[in-house]
C-alpha positions in Angstrom: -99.6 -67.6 115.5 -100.5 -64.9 112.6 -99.2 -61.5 113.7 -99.3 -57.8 111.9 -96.3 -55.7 113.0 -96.3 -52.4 112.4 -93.3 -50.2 112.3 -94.3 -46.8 112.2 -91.4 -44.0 111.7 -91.2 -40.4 110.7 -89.9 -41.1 107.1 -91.9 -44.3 106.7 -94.4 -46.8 107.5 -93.3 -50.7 107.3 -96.1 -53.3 107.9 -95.2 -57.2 108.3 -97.2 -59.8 108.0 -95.9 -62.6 109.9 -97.2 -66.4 110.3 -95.5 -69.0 112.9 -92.7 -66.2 113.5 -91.6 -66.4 109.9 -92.1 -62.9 107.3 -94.2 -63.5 105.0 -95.5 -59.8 103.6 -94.0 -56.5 104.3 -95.2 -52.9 103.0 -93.6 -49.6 103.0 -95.6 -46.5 102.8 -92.9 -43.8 102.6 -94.6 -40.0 103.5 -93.2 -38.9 100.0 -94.5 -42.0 97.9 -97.4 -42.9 99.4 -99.6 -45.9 97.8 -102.3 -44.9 95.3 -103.9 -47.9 94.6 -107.9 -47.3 95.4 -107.3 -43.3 94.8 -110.2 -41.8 92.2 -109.0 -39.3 90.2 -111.1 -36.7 87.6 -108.7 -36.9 84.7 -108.6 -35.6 81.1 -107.9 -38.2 78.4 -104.9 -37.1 76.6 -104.2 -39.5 73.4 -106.3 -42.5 72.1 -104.8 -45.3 70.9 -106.8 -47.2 68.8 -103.6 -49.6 67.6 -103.4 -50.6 71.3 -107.2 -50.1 72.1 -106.2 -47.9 75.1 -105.7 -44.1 76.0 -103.5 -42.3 78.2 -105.0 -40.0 80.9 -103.7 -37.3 83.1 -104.3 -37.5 86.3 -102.3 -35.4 87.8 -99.5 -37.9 88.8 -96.0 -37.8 87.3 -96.9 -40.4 84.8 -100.0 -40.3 82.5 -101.6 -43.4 83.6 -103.0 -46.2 81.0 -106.8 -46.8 80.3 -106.9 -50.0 78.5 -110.9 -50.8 76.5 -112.3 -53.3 79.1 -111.6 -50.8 81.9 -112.8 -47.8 79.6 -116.4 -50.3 79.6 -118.8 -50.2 81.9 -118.5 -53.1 85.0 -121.2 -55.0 83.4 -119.1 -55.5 80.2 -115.9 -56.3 82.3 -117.6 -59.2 83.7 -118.4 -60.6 80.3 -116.4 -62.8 78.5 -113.4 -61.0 75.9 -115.7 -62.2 72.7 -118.4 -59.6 73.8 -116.3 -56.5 74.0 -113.0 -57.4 71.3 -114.8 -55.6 68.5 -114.7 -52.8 70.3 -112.7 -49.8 69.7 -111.2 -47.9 72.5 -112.4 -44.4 70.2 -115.5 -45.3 70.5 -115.7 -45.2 74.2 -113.8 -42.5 74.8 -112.3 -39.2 73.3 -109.4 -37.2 73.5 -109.9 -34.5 75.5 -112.4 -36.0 77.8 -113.1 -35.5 81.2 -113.6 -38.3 82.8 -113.4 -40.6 86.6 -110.9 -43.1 87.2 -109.4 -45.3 89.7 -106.5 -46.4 90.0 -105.7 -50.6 90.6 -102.1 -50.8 89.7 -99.4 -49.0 90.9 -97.0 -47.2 88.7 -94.6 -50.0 88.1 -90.6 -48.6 86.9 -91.3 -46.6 83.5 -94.9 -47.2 83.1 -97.4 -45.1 84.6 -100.6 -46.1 86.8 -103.3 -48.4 85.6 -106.8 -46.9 85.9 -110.4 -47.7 85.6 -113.5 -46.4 85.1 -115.2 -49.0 87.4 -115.3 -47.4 90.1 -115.5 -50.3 93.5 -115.1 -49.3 97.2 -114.4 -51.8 99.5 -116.2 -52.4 103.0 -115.2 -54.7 105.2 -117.4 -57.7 104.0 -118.2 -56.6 100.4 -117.2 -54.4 97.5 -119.9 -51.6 96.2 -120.0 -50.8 92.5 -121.3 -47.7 91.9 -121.8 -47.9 88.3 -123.0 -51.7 87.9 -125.6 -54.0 88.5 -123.4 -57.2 89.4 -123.9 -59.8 92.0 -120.9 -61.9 93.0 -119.2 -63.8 95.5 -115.7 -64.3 96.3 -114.5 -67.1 94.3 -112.5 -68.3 97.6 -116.0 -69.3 98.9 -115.9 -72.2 97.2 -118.7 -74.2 98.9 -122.2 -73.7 96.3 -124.7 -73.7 99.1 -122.7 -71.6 101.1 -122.3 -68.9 97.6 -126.3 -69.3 97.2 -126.9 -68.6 100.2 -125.0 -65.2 100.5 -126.6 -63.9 97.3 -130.2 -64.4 98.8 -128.9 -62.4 101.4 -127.5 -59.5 99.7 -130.0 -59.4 97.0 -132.8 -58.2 100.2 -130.3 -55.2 101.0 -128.6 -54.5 97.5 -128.5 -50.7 96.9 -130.5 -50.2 93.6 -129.0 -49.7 90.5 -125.9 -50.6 91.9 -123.9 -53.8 92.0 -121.8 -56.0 95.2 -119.2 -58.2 95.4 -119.4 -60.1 98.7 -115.9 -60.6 99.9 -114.0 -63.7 101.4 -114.6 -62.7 104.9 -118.5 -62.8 104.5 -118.3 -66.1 104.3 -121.1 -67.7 107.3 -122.5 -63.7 107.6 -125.8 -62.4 107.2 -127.2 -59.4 105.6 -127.7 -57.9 109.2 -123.6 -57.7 109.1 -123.7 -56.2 105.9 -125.9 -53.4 106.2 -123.3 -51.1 107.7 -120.9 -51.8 105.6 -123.6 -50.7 102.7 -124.5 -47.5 104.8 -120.6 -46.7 105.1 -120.1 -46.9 101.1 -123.3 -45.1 100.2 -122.3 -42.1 102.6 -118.8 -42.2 100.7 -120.0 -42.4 97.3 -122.4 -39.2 97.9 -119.9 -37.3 99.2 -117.6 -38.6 95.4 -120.5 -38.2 93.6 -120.4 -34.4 95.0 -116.7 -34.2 94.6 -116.5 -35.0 90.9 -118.8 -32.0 90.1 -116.4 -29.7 91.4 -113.0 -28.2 89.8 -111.8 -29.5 86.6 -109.0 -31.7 85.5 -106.8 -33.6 86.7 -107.8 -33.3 90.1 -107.7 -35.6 93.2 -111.7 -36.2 94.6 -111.1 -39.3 96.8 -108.0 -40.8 98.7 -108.3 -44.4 99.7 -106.7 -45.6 103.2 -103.3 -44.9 104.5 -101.6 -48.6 104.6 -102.6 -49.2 108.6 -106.4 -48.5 108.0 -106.4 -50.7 104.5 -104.8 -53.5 106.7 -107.3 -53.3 109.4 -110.2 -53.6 106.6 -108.9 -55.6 104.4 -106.3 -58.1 105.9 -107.6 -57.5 109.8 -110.0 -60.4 110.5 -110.1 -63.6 113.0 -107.5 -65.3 111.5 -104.9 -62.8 112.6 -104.2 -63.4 116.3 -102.4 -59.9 117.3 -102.2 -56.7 115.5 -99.3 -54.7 117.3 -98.3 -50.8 116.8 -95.2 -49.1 118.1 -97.1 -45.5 117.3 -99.6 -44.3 120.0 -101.2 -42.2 117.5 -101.5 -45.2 114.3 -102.6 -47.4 117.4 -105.3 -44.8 118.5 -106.6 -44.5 114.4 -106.3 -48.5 114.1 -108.6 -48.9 117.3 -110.8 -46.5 116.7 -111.4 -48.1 112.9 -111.5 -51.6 114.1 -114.3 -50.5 116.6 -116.4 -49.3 113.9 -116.0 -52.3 111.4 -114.9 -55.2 113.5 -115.3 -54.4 117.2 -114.6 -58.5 118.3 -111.2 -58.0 116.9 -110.9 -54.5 119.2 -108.7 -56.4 121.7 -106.4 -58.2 119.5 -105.0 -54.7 119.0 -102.2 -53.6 121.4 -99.7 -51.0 121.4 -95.8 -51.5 121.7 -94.1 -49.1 123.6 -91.1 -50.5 124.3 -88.3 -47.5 123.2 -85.6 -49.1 123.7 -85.9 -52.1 121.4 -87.1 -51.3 118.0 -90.8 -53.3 117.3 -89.0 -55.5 114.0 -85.8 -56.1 116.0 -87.6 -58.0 119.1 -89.8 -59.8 116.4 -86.6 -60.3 114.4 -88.1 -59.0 111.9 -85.1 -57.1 110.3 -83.0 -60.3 110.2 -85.5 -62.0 107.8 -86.0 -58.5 105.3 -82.3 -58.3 105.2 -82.5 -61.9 104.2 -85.0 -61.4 101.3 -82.4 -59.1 99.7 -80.4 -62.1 98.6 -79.8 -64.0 95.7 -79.5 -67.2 97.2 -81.9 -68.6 100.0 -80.2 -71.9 101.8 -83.0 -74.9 102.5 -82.8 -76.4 106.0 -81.9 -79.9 104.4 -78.8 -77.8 103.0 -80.2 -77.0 99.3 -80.5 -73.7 98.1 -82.6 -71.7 95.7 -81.2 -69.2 93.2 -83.6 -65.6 92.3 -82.9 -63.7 89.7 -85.0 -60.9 88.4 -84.6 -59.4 84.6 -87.3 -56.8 83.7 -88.9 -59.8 81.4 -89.5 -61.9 83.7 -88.1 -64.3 87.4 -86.2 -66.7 87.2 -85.3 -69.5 90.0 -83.3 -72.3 90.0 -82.7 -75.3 92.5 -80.1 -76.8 93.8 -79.2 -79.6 96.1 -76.4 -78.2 97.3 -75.0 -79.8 100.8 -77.5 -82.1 100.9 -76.8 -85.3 100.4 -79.8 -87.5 101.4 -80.2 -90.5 103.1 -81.1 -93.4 101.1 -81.0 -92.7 97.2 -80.5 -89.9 94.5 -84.4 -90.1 93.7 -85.3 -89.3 97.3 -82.8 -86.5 97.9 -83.6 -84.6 94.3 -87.7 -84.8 95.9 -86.9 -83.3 99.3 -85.1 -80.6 98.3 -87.8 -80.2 95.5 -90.7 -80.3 97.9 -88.9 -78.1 100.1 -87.7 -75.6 97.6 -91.1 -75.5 96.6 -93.1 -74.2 100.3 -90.1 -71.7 99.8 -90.3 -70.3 96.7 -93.9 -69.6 97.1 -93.1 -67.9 100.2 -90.4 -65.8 98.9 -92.9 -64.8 95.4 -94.9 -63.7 98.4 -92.9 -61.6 100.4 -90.6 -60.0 97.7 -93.8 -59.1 95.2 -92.7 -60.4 92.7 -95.0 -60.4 89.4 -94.7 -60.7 86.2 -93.8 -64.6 84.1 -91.7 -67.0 86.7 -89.8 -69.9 85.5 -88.7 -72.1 88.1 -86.3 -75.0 87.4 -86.9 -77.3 89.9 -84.4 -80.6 90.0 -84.6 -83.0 87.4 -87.4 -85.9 88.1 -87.6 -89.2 86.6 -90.9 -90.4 88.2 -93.8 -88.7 86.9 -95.7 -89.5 90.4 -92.8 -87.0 92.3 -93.2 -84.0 89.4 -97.1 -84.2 90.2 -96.0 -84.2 94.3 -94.0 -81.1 94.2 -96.4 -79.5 91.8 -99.0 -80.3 94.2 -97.0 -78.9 97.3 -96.0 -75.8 94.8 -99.8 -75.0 94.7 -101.2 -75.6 97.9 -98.4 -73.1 99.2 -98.7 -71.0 96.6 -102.7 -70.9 98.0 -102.1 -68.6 101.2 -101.0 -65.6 98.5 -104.0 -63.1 98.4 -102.0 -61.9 94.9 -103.8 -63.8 91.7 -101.2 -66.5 90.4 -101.5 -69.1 87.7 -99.3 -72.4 87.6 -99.1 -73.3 84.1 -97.4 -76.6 84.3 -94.1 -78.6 83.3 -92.3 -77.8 79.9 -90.9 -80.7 78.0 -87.6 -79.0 79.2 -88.9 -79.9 82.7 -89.2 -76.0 84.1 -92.2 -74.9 86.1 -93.9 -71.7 83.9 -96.4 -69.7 86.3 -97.7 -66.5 86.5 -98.0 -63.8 89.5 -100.4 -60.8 89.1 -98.3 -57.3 88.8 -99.4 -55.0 91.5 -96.9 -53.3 93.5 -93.3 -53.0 93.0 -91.2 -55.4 94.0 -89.5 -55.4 97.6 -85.5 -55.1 95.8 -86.8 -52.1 94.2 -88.1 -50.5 97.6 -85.5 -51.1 99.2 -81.9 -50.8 97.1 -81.3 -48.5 94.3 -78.9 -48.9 91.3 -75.4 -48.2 92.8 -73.7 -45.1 90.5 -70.1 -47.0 91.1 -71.0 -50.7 89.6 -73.2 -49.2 86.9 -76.0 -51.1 87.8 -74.3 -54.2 88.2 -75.1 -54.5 91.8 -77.6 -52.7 94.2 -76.7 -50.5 97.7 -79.2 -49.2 99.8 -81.7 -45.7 98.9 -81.3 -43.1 101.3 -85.0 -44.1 102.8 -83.6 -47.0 104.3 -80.4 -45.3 105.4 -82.8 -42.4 106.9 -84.6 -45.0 108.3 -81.1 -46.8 110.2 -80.3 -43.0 110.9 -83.4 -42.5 113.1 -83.3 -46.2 114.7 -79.4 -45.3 115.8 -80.6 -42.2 116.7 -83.3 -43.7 119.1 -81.0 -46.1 120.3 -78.7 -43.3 121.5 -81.5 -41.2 122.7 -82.4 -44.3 125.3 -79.2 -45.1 126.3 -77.0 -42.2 127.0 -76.8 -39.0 127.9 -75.3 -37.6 125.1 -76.6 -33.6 123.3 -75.5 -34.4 119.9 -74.2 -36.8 117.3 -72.0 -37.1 114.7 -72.9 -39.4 111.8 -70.3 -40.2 108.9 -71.8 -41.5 105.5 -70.5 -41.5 101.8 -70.7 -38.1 100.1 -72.8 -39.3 97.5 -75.2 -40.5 100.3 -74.5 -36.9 102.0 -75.8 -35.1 99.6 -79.5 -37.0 99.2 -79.5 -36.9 103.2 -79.2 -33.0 103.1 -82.5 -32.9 100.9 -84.3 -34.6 103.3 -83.8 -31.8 105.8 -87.9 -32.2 107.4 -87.2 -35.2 108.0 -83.9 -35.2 109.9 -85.7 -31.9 111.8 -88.5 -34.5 112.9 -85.8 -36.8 113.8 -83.8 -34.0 116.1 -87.3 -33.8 117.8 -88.4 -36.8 118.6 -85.0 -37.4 120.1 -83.9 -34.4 121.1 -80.6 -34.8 120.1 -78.6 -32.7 117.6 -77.6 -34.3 114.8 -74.4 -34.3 112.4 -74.0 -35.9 109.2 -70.5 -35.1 107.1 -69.0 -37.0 104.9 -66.1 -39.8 104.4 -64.8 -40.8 101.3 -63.2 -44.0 102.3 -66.9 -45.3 103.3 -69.3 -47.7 101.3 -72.4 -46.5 100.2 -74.3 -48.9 102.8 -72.4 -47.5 105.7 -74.1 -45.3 108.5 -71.4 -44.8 111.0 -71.0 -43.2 114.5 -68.2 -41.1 114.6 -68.7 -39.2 117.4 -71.6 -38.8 120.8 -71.5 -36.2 124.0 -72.6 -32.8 124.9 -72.9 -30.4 122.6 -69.2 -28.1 123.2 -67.3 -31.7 122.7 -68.8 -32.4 119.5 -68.5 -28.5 118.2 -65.1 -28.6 118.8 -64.8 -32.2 117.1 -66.4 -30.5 113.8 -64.3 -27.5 114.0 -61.1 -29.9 114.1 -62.7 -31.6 111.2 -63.1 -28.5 109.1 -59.8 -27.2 109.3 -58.0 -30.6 108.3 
């Protein structure tokens, strides 16, 4: 069964992604870093770099985002091969100074800003609409010819003019008569940009894409998915609506969780498995393991046989655990985002026939990732080099922070994640007592980034109706979240007042 959980909080959003019970994709959309992938900006080019054939443009965002040549071209050059636009130079496309509309299709990524575009595309639910180009394609997914034929005949009847399409993987077996809302939706959207852009000047905002919930019921929302669930009346009443309009089949596949007393991820055991992707090492049901580490060149994973120790001979044991290591190292690419070179060192293999196996297996699990990779092959040193498109950040970097008292050599958790604990214990309480007001104890460094988040903690208060406490202890880890202290409100007063005058 393919499920879509989603988590909905007052700090943050978490979406999963699961297939037979097991996680295989999460998102977080935090209210005060929400995605921006899809967003069009009007920005003002502020340096051209010829030596890099790229520009830096102000958009408004923290970082100046980077405009490399191809993207600076229009779509009908992009979709050319690199011969036809390398004697180009980036000053000749654009200047400094410019005003000019991007979009943005790559998240800002540690110390590099956003990756923008000038091809503007807005996606439907069965195709992409490109404003500025006169393109035709089809999902390179669709792999059948007859079946990629037949879809552009169909398009071509009902193609805006002057304007190109990209049929997606779900219009696979569709006609035009599905696509022709999908085109009125994107033509009403890119008059009201069109209108937008003319207004105001640099850098400026002029269209937001989706919130993560809506982009998941376009984009990811489809037959194969057996049961979208939402613990957030309101995010359930957006989703349904939105899924009536583009997909109204799917309508009751939709269903809202309103269970209070169990939190949605815990009764899918959900959080067991994101805790799990936090660590270094992932043990293999046959009793192997796998090794991750991350450098900010590139990913590196090793395999091990561990406490397996096979059944019948050394060259069988080395390819199970390689054939299982390798369903889950494509799983865990998936579900930790990560992007960026990989080199995985698989076992040593003397038969050539059991290298081509696992490579085989690597691949054909490495097919359910929607995110672009590349398997590259077997060095003579025997390590697997591939490739995973960079697009988000990676989960780690979501979730932990560099801890201040290792000096980066290990990781603790950010204060979102301890916010979001905090309002999970603080639901839990809620439910199952009686109690006015709580006293939580955290590390003071923690303290102090809790205190700035004082909306939040209001909403929290709120939503619970419970008054809450937070105050320090310096004998605590920066991970902890502890309970010190739950009743009515005179017990816990006098409890703080005793703690003040020690």
């Amino acid at each position: 069964m393919n499920q879509i959980i989603v988590n909905a909080g007052i700090s943050e959003n978490r979406l999963a992604i699961v297939e037979n019970a097991e996680l295989v994709e999460l998102y977080i959309e935090r209210r005060n870093n929400k995605r921006i992938v899809g967003n069009i900006y009007k920005g003002r080019v502020v340096n051209v770099l010829p030596g890099m054939q790229a520009a830096f443009v102000d958009v408004g965002l923290e970082k100046n985002c980077f405009l490399y040549v191809k993207d600076a071209l229009g779509q009908d050059f992009y979709n050319k091969d690199k011969e036809e636009y390398k004697d180009i130079s980036i000053k000749d496309v654009i200047k400094q100074g410019q005003e000019i509309i991007v979009q943005v299709i790559k998240e800002p990524i540690g110390s590099k800003g956003a990756k923008v575009t000038t091809n503007i595309t807005l996606p439907g639910r069965y195709l992409v609409l490109m404003p500025n180009s006169k393109y035709t394609g089809v999902s390179r997914k669709i792999c059948s010819s007859e079946e990629r034929d037949r879809l552009r005949d169909e398009i071509e009847e009902i193609r805006p003019k002057n304007m190109g399409v990209i049929l997606r993987t779900v219009a696979k077996g569709k006609t035009k008569e599905d696509f022709k809302e999908d085109i009125k939706f994107l033509l009403k959207l890119w008059q009201k940009i069109e209108k937008e852009k003319k207004l105001g000047f640099a850098p400026r905002l002029i269209y937001k894409d989706f919130d993560l919930i809506n982009k998941t019921v376009r984009d990811i929302f489809s037959k194969k998915i057996d049961e979208f669930i939402i613990n957030d009346f309101e995010e359930y009443k957006s989703a349904v609506d939105l899924v009536e309009l583009i997909s109204p089949p799917l309508k009751n596949r939709v269903s809202y969780y309103d269970e209070k007393a169990v939190d949605v991820f815990e009764h899918y055991k959900i959080q067991s498995q994101i805790n799990k992707s936090l660590d270094r090492e992932i043990w293999l049901e046959s009793g192997g393991y796998i090794v991750i580490d991350t450098t900010e060149a590139l990913t590196v994973i090793d395999v091990n046989t561990g406490k397996y120790v096979g059944k019948t001979d050394l060259e069988d044991t080395v390819l199970k655990t390689n054939l299982e290591a390798a369903i889950e190292i494509a799983k865990q690419l998936r579900l930790r985002d990560v992007g960026g070179i990989i080199i995985i060192d698989f076992i040593d293999m003397i038969n050539e026939e059991d290298e081509h196996k696992v490579l085989n297996t690597f691949e054909n699990a490495l097919s359910k990732d929607r995110t672009k990779t590349k398997v590259l092959g077997i060095t003579n040193l025997g390590l697997v080099e591939m490739t995973r498109k960079k697009v988000r950040n990676r989960l780690d970097s979501l979730l932990q922070k560099t801890c201040v008292s290792c000096e980066g050599t290990g990781k603790i958790l950010n204060e979102n994640t301890i916010l979001n604990k905090l309002e999970k214990e603080a639901n839990r309480i809620s439910v199952h007592t009686n109690s006015e007001a709580v006293i939580f104890e955290v590390h003071p460094t923690l303290l102090d980034a809790l205190q700035k988040e004082e909306y939040i903690l209001g909403e929290i208060e709120n939503k619970t109706k419970l008054k809450l406490y937070i105050i320090s202890n310096h004998s605590l880890h920066n991970n902890d979240l502890v309970v010190k202290s739950m009743g009515n409100m005179e017990t816990i007063q006098k409890l703080l007042e005793k703690s003040k005058s020690k």
